[in-house]
Structures are given as C-alpha cells and as structure tokens.
GUPA-480990 format. One record per residue: x negated, y, z negated of N, C-alpha, C in turn. Coordinates in pm, whole numbers, padded with zeros to 5 digits, always signed. Each point is the difference from the previous one (the first is absolute). Example, Ala and Ser with C-alpha at 12.3 -4.5 7.8 and 13.67 -1.06 7.14 Angstrom:
<recs>
-01319-00569-00780+00089+00119+00000-00090+00120+00000;+00035+00105+00072-00082+00119-00006+00077+00109-00073;
</recs>
This chain:
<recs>
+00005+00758+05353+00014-00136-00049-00010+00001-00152;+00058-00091-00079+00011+00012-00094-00106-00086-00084;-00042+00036-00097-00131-00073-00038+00063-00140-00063;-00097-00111+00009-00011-00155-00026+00105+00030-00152;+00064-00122-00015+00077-00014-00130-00127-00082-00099;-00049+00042-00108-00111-00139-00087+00086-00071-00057;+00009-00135+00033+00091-00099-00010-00067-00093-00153;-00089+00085-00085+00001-00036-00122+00048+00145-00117;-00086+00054+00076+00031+00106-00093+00155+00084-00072;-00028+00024-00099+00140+00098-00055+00076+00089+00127;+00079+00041-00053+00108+00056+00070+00000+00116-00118;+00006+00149+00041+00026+00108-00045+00118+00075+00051;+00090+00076-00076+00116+00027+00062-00043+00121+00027;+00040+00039+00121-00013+00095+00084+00104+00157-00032;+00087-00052-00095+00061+00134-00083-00090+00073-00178;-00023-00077-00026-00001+00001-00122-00197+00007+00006;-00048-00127+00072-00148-00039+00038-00025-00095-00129;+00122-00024-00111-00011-00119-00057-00060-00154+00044;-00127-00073-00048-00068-00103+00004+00101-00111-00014;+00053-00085+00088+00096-00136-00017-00101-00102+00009;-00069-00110-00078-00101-00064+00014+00083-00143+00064;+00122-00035-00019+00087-00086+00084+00055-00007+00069;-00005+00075+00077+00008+00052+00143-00080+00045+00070;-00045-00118+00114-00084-00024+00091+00003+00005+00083;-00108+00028+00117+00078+00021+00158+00041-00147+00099;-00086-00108-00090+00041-00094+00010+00165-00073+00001;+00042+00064-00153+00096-00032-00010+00108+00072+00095;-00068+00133+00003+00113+00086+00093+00032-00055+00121;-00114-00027+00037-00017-00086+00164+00091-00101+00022;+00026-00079-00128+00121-00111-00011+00114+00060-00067;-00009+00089+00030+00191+00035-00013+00039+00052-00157;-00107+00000-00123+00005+00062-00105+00059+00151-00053;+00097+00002-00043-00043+00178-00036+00002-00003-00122;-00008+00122-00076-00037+00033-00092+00061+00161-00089;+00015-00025-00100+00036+00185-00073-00072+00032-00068;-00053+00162+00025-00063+00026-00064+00012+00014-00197;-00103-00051-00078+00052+00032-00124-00035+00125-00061;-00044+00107+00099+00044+00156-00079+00089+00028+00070;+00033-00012+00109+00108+00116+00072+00145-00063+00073;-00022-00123-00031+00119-00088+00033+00015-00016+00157;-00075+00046+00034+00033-00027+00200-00006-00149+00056;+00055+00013+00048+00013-00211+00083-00134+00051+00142;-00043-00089-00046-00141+00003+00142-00011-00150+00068;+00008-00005+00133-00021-00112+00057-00122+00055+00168;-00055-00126+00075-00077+00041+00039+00062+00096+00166;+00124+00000+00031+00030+00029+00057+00060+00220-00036;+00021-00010-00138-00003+00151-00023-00135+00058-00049;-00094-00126-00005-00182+00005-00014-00034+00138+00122;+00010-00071+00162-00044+00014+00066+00079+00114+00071;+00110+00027-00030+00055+00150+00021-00013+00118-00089;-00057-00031-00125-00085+00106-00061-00128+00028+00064;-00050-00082+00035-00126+00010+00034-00024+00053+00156;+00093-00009+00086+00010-00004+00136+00061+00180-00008;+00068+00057-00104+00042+00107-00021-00142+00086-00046;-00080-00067-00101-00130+00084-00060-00049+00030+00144;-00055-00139+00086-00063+00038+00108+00032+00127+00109;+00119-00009-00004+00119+00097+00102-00025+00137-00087;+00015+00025-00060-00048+00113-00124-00151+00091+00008;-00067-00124-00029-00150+00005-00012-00027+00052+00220;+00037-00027+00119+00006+00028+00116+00064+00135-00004;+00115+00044-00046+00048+00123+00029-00107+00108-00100;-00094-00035-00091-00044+00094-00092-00139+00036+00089;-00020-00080+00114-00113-00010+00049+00015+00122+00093;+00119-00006+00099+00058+00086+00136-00020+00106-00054;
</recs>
C-alpha cells in the first residue's frame, strides 16, 4: 500500500528530489500538476503514485 499523500505539505520531485513548496498533495488530489523547476519534468498525482508504487515493487524484489 502506498503511504498517505500530506495534503499540506510540499511536494518533492521524485527525479531530481527538488523541494516544490506549491505543490501540494492537496492540490494534486484536485487535479493540479506541476513542473519541476530544476529538471523540467511534468508531475501530476497520477504519475505521483506510479513512481511510488514502482519504489515499493523495487524495494519487494530487493527483499526476495
């Protein structure tokens, strides 16, 4: 399962690990996305949760 979204807190990009302080999980939750301003990637909460669903899948095979 994928851990809780904090629906105040920043949003960090998951390539780069650049700090986005306007981008929220709040906002993500309503349909927001966002680019990163070091690495230029388009992030919304739906390619959120397939990075993260991939770490987990990752993080399981390192275990086996």
């Amino acid at each position: 399962m994928t851990p809780a979204l904090d629906l105040v807190a920043a949003v960090d990009c998951p390539l780069c690990h650049t700090l986005v302080p306007e981008a929220t999980g709040r906002a993500l939750l309503a349909g927001a996305d966002w680019r990163c301003p070091q690495c230029d990637q388009l992030w919304n909460a739906g390619r959120l949760a397939t990075v993260a669903a991939y770490g987990e899948y990752c993080a399981g095979r390192a275990k086996a």
